[in-house]
PDB file of N, CA, C and O in Angstrom, chain B, residues numbered from 101:
ATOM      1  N   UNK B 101       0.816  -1.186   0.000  1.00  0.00           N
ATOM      2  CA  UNK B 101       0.000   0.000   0.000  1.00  0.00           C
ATOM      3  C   UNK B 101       0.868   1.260   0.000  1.00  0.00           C
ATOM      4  O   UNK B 101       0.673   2.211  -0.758  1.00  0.00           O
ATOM      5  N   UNK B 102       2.056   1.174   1.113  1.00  0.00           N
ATOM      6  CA  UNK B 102       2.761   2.445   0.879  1.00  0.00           C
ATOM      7  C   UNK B 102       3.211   2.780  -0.990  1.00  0.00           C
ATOM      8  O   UNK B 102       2.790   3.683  -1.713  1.00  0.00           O
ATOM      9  N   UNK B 103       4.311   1.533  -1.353  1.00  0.00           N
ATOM     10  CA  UNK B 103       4.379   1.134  -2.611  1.00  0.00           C
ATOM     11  C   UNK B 103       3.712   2.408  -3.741  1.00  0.00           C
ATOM     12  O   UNK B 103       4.278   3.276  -4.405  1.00  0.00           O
ATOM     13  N   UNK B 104       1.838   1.919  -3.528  1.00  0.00           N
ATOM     14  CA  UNK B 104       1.451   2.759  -4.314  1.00  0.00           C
ATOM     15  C   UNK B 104       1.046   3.941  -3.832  1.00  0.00           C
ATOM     16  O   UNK B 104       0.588   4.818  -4.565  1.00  0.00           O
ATOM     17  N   UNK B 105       1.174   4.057  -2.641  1.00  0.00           N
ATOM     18  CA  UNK B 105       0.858   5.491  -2.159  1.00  0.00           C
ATOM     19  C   UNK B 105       1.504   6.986  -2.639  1.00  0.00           C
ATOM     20  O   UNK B 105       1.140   8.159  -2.724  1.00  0.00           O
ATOM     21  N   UNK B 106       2.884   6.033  -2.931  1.00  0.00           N
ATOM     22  CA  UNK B 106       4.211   6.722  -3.337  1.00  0.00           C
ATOM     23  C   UNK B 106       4.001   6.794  -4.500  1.00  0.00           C
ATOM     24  O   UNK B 106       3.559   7.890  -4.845  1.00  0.00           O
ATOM     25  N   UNK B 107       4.178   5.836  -5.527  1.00  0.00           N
ATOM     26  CA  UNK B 107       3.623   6.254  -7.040  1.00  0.00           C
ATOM     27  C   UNK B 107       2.306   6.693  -7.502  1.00  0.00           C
ATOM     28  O   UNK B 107       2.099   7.475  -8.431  1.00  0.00           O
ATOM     29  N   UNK B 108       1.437   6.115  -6.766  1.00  0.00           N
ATOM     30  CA  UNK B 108      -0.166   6.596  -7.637  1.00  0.00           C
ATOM     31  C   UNK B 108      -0.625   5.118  -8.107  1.00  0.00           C
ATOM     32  O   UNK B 108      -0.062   4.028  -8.212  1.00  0.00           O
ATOM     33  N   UNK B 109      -1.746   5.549  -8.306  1.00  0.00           N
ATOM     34  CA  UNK B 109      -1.647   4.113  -9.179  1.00  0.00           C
ATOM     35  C   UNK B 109      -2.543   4.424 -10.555  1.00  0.00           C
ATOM     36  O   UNK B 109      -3.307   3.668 -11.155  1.00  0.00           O
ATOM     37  N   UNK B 110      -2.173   5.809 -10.838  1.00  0.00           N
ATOM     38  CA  UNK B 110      -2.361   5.839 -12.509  1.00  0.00           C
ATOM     39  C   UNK B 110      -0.523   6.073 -13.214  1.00  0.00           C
ATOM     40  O   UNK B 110       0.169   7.084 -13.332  1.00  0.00           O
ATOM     41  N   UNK B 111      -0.243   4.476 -13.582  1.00  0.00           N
ATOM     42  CA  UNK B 111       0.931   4.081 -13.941  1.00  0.00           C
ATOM     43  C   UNK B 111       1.685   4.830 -15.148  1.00  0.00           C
ATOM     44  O   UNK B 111       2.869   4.718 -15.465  1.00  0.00           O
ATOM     45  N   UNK B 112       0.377   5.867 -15.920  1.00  0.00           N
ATOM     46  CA  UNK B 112       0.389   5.944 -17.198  1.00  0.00           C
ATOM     47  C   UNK B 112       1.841   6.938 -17.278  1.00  0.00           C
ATOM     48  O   UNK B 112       2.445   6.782 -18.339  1.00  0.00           O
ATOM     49  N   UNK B 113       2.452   7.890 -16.348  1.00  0.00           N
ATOM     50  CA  UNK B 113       3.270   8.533 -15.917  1.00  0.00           C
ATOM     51  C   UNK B 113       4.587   7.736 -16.372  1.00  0.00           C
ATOM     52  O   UNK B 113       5.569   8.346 -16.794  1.00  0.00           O
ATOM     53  N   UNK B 114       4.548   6.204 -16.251  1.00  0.00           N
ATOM     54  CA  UNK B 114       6.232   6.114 -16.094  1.00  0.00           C
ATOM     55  C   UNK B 114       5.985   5.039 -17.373  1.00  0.00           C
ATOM     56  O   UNK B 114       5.318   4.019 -17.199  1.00  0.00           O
ATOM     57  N   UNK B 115       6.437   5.288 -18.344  1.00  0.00           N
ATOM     58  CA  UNK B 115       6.059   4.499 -19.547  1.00  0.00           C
ATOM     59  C   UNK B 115       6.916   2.714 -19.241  1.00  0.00           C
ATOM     60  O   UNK B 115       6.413   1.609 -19.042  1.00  0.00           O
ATOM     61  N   UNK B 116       8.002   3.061 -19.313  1.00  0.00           N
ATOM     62  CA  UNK B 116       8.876   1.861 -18.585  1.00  0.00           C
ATOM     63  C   UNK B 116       9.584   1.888 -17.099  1.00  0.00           C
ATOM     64  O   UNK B 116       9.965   2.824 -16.397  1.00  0.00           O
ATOM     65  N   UNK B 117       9.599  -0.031 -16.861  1.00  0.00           N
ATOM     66  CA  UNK B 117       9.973   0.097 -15.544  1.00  0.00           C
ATOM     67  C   UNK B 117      11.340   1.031 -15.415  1.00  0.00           C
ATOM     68  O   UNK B 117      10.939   1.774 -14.519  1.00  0.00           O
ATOM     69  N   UNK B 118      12.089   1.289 -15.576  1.00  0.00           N
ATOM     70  CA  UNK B 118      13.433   1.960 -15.707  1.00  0.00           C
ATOM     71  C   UNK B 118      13.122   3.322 -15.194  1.00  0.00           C
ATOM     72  O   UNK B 118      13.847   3.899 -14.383  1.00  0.00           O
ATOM     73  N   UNK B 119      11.710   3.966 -15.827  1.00  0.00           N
ATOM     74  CA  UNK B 119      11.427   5.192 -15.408  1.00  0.00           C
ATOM     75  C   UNK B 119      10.896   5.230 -13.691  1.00  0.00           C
ATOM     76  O   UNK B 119      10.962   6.247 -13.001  1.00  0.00           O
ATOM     77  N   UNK B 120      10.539   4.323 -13.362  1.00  0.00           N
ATOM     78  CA  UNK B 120       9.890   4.354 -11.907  1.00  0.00           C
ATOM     79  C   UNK B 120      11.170   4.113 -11.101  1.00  0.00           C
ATOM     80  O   UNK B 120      11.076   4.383  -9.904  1.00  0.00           O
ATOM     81  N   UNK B 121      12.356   3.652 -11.540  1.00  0.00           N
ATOM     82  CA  UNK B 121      13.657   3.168 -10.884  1.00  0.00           C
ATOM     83  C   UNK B 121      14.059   4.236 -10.982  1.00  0.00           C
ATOM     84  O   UNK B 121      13.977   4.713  -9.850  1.00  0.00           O
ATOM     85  N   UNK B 122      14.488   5.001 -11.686  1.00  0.00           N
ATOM     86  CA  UNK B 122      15.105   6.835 -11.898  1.00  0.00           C
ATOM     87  C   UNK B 122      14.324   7.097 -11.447  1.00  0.00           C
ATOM     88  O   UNK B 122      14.900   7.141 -10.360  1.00  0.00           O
ATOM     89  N   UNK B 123      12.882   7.501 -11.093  1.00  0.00           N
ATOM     90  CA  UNK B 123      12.102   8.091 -10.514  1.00  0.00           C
ATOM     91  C   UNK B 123      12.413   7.997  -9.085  1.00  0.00           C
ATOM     92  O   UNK B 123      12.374   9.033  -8.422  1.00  0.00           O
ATOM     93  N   UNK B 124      12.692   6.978  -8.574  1.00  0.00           N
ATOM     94  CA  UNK B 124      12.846   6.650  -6.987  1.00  0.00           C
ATOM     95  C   UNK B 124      14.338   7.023  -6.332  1.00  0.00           C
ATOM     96  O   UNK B 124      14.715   7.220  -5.177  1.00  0.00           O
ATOM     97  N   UNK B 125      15.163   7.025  -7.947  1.00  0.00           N
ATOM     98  CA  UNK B 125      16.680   7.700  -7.414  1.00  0.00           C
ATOM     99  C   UNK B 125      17.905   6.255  -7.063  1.00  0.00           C
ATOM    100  O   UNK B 125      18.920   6.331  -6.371  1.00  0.00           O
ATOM    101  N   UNK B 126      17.351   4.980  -7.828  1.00  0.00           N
ATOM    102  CA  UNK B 126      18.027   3.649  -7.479  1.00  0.00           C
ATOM    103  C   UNK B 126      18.745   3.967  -9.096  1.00  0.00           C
ATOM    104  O   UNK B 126      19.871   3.497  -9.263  1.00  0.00           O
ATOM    105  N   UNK B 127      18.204   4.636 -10.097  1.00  0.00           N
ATOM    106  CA  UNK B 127      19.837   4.331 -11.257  1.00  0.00           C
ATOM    107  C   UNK B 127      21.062   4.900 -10.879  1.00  0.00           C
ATOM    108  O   UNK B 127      21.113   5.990 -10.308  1.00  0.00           O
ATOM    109  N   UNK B 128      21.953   4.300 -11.131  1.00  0.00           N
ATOM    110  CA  UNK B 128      23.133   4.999 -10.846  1.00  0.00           C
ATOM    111  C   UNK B 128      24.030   6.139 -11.807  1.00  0.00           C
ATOM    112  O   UNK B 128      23.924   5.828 -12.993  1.00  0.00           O
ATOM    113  N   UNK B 129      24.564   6.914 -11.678  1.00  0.00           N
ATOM    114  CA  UNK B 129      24.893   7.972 -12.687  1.00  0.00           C
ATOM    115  C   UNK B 129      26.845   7.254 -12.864  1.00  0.00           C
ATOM    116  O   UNK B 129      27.790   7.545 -12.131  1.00  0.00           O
ATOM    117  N   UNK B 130      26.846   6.655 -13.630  1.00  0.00           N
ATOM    118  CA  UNK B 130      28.374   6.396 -13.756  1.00  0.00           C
ATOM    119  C   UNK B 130      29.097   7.501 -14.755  1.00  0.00           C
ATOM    120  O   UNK B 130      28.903   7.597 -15.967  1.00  0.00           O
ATOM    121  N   UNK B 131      30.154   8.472 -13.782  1.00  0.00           N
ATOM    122  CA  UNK B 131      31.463   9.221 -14.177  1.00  0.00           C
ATOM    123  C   UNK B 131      31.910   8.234 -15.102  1.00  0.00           C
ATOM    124  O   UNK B 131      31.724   7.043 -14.852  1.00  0.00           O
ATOM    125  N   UNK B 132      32.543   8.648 -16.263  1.00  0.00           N
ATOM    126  CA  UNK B 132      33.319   7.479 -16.994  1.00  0.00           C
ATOM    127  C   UNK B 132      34.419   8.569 -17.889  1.00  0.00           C
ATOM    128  O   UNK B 132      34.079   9.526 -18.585  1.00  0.00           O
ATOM    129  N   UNK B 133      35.476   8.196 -17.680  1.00  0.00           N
ATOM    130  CA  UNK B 133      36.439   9.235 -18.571  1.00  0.00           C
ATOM    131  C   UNK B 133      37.264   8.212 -19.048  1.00  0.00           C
ATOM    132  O   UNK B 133      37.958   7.599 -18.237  1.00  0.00           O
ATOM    133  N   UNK B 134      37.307   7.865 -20.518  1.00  0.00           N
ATOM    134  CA  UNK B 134      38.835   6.924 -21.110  1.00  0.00           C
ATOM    135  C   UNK B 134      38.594   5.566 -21.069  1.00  0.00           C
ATOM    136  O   UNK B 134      39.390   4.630 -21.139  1.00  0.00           O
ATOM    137  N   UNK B 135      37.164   5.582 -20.923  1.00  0.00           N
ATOM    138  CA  UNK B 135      36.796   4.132 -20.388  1.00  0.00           C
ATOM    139  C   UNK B 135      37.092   3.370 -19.145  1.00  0.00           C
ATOM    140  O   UNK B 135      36.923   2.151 -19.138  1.00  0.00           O
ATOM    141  N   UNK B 136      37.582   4.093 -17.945  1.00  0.00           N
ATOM    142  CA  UNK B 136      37.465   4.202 -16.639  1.00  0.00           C
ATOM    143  C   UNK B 136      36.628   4.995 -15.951  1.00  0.00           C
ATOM    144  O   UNK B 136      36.514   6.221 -15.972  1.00  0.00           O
ATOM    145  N   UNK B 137      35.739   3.727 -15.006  1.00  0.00           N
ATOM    146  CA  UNK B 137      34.889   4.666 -14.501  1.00  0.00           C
ATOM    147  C   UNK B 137      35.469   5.356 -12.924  1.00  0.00           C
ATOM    148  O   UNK B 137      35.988   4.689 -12.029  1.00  0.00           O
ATOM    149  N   UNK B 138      35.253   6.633 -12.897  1.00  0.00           N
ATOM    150  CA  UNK B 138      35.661   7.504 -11.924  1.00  0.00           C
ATOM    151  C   UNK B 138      34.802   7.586  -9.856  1.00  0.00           C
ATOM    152  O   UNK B 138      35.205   7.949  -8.751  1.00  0.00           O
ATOM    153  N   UNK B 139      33.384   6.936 -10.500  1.00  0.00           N
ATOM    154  CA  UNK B 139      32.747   7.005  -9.481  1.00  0.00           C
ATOM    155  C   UNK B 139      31.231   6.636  -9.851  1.00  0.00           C
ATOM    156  O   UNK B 139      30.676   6.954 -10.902  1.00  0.00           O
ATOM    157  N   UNK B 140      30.689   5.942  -8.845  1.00  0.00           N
ATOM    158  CA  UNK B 140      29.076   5.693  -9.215  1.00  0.00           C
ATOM    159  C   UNK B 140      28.246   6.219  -8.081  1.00  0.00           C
ATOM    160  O   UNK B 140      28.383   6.023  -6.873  1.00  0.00           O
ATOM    161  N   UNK B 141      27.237   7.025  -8.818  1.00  0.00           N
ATOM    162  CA  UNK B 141      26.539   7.591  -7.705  1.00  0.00           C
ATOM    163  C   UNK B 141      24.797   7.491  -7.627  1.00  0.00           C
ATOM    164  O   UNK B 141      24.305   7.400  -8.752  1.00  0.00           O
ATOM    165  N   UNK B 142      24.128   7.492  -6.873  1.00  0.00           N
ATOM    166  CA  UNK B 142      23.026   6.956  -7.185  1.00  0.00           C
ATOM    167  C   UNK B 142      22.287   8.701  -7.196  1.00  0.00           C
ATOM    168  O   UNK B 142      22.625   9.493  -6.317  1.00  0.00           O
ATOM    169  N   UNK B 143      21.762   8.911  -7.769  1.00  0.00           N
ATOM    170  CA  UNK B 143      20.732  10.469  -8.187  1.00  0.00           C
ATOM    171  C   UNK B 143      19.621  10.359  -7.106  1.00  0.00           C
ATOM    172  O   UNK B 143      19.080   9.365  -6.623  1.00  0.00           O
ATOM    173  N   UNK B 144      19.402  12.026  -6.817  1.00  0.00           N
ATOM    174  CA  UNK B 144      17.840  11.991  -5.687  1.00  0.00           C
ATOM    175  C   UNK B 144      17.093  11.335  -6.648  1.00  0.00           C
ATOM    176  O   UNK B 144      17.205  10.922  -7.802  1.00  0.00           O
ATOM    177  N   UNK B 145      16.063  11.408  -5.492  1.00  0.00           N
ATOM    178  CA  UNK B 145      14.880  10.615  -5.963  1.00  0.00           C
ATOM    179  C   UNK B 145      13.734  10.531  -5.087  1.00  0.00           C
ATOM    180  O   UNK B 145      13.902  11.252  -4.103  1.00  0.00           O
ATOM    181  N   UNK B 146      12.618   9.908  -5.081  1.00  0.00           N
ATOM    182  CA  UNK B 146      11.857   9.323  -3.994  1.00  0.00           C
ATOM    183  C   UNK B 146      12.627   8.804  -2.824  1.00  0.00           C
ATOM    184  O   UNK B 146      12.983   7.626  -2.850  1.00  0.00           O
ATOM    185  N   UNK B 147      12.933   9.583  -1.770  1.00  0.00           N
ATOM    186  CA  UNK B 147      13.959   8.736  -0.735  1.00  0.00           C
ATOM    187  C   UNK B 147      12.861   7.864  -0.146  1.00  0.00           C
ATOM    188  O   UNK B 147      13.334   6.755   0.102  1.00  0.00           O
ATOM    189  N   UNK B 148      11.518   7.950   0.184  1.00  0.00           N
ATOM    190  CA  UNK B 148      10.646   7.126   0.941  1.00  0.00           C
ATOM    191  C   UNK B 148      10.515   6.038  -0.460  1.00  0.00           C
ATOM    192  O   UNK B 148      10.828   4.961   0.047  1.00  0.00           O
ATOM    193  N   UNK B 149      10.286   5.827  -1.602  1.00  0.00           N
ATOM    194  CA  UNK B 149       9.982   4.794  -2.325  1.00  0.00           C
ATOM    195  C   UNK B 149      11.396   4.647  -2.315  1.00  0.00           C
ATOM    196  O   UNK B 149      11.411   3.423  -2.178  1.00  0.00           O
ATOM    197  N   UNK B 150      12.146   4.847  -2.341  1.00  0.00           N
ATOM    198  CA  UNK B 150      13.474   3.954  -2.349  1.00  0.00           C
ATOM    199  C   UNK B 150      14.161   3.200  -1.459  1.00  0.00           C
ATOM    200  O   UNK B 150      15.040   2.400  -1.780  1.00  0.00           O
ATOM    201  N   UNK B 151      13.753   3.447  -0.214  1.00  0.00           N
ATOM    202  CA  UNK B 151      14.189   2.887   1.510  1.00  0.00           C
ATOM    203  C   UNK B 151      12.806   1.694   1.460  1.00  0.00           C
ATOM    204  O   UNK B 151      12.904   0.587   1.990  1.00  0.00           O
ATOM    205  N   UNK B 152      11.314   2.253   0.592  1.00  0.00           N
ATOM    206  CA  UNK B 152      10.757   0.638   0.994  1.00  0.00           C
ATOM    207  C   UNK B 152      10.994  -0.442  -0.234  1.00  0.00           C
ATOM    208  O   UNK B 152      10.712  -1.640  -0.229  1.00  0.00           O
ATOM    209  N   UNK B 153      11.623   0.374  -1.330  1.00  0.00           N
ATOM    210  CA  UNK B 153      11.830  -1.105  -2.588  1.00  0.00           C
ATOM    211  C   UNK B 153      12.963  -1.617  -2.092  1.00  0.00           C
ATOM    212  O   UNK B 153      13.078  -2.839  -2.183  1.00  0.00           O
ATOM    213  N   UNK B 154      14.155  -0.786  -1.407  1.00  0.00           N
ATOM    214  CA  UNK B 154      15.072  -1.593  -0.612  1.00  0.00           C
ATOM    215  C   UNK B 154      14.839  -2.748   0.076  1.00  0.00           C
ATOM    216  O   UNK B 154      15.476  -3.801   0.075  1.00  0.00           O
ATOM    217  N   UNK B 155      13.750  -2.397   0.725  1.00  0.00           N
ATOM    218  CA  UNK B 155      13.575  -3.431   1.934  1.00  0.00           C
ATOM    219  C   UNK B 155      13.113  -4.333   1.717  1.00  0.00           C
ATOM    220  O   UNK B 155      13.511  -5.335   2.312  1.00  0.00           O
ATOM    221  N   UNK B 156      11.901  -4.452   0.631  1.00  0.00           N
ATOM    222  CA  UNK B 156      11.159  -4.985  -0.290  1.00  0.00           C
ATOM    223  C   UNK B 156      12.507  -6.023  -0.586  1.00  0.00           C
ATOM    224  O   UNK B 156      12.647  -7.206  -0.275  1.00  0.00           O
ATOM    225  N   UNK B 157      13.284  -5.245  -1.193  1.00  0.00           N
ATOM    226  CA  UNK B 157      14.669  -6.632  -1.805  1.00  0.00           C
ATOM    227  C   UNK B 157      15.231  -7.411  -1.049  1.00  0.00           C
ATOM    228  O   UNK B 157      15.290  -8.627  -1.232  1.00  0.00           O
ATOM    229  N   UNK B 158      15.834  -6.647   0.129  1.00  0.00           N
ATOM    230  CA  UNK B 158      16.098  -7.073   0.878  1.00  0.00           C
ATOM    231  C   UNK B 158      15.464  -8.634   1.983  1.00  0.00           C
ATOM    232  O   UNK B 158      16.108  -9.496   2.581  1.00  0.00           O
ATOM    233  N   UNK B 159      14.156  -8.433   1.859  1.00  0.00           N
ATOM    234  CA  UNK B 159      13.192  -9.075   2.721  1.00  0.00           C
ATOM    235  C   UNK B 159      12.783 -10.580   1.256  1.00  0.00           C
ATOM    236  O   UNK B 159      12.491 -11.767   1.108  1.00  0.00           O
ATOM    237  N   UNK B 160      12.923  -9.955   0.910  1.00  0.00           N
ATOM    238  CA  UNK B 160      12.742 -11.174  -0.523  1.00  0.00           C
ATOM    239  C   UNK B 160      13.594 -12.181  -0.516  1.00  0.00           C
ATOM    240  O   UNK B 160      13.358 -13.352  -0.217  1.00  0.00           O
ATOM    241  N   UNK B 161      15.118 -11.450  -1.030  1.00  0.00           N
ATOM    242  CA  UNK B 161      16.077 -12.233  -1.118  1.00  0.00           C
ATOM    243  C   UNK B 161      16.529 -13.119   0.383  1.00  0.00           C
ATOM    244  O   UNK B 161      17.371 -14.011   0.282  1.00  0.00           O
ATOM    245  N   UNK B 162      16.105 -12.899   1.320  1.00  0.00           N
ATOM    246  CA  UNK B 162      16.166 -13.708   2.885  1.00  0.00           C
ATOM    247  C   UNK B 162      15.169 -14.574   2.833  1.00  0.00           C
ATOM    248  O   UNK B 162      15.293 -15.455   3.683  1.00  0.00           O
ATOM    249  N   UNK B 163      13.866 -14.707   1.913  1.00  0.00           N
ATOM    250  CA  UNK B 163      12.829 -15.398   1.956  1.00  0.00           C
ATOM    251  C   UNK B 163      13.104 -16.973   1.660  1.00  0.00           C
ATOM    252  O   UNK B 163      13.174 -17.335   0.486  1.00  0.00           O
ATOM    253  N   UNK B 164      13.243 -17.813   2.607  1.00  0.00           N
ATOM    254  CA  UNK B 164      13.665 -18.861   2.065  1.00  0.00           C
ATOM    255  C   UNK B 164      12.591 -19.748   1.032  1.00  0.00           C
ATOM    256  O   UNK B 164      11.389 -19.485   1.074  1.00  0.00           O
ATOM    257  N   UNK B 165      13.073 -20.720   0.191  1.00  0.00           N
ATOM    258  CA  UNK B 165      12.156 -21.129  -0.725  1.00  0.00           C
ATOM    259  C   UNK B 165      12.031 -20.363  -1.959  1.00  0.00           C
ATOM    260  O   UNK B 165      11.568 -20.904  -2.963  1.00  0.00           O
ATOM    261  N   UNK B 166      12.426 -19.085  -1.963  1.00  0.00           N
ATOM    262  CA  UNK B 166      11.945 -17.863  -3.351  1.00  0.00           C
ATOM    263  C   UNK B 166      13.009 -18.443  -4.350  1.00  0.00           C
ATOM    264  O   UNK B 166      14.032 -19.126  -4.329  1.00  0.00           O
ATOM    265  N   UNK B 167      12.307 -17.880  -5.111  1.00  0.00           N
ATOM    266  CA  UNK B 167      13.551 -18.294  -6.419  1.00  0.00           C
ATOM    267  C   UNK B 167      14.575 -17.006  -6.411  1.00  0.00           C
ATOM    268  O   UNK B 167      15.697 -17.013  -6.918  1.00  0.00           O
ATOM    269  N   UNK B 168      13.885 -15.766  -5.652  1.00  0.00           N
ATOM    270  CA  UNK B 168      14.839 -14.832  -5.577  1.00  0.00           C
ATOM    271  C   UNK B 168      15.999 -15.059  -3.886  1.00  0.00           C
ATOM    272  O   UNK B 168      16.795 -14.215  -3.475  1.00  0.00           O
ATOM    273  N   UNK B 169      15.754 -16.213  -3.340  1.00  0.00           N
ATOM    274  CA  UNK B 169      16.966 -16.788  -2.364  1.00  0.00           C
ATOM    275  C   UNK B 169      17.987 -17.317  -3.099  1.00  0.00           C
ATOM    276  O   UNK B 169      19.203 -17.140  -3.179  1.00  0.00           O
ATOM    277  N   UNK B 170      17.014 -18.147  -3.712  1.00  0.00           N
ATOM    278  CA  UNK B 170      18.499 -19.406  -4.389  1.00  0.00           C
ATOM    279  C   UNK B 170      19.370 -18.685  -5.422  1.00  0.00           C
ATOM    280  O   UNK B 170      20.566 -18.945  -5.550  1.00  0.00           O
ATOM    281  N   UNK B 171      18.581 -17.567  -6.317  1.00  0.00           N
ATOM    282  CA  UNK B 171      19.585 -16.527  -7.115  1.00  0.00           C
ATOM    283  C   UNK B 171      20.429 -16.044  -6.204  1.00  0.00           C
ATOM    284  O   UNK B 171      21.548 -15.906  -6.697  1.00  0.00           O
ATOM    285  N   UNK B 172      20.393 -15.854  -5.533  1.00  0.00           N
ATOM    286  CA  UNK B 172      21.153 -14.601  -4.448  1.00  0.00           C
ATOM    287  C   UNK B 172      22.073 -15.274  -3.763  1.00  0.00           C
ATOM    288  O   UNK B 172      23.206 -14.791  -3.761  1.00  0.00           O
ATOM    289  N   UNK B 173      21.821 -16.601  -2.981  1.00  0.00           N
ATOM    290  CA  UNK B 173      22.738 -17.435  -2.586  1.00  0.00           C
ATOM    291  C   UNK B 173      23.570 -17.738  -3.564  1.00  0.00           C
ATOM    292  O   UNK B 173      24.711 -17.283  -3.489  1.00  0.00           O
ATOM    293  N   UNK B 174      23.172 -18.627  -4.778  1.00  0.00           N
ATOM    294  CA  UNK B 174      24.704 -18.607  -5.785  1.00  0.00           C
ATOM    295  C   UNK B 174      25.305 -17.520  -6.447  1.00  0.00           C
ATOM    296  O   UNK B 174      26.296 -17.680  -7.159  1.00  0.00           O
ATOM    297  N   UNK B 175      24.805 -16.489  -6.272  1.00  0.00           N
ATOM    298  CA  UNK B 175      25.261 -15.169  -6.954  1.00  0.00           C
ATOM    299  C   UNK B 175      26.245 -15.035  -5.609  1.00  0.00           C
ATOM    300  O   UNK B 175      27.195 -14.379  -6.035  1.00  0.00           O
ATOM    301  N   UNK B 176      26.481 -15.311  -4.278  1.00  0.00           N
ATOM    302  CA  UNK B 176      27.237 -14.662  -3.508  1.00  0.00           C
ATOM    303  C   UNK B 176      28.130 -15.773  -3.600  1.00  0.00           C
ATOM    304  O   UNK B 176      29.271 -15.369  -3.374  1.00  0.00           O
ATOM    305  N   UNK B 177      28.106 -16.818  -3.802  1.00  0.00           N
ATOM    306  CA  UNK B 177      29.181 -18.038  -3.723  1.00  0.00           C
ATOM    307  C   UNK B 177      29.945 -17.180  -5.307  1.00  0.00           C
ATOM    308  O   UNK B 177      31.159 -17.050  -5.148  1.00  0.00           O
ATOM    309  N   UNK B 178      29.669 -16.873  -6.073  1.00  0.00           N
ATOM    310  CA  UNK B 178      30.960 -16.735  -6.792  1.00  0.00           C
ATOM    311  C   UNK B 178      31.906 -15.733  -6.793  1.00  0.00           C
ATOM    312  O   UNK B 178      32.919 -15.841  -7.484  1.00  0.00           O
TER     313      UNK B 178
END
């Protein structure tokens, strides 16, 4: 409920998911000079929609049984 409290729920605003992710301030802005990148920084944004899709991930990936555990567990073994 917060979720959509924060966006609305007339979606028609963010054409793709990518736009609701920049919208919330989770893309990152990568410095890049010479083909080295200098620094990554994440842009304002929704700080309240971004502290609950955090948690949202966060609380997922601990969920045992999810298919988003077992990604996350072998993603940290390598």
């Amino acid at each position: 409920m917060r979720i959509i409290a924060e966006i609305g729920s007339d979606m028609k605003a963010f054409l793709t998911a990518s736009a609701i992710v920049e919208w919330a301030g989770l893309k990152t802005k990568n410095e890049e000079s010479a083909g080295n990148i200098k620094g990554k920084k994440t842009l304002r944004g929704n700080k309240y929609l971004r502290i609950l899709l955090i948690q949202c991930t966060q609380a997922t990936c601990r969920t045992k049984e999810s298919k988003f555990f077992y990604k996350y567990k072998l993603s940290r073994k390598e």
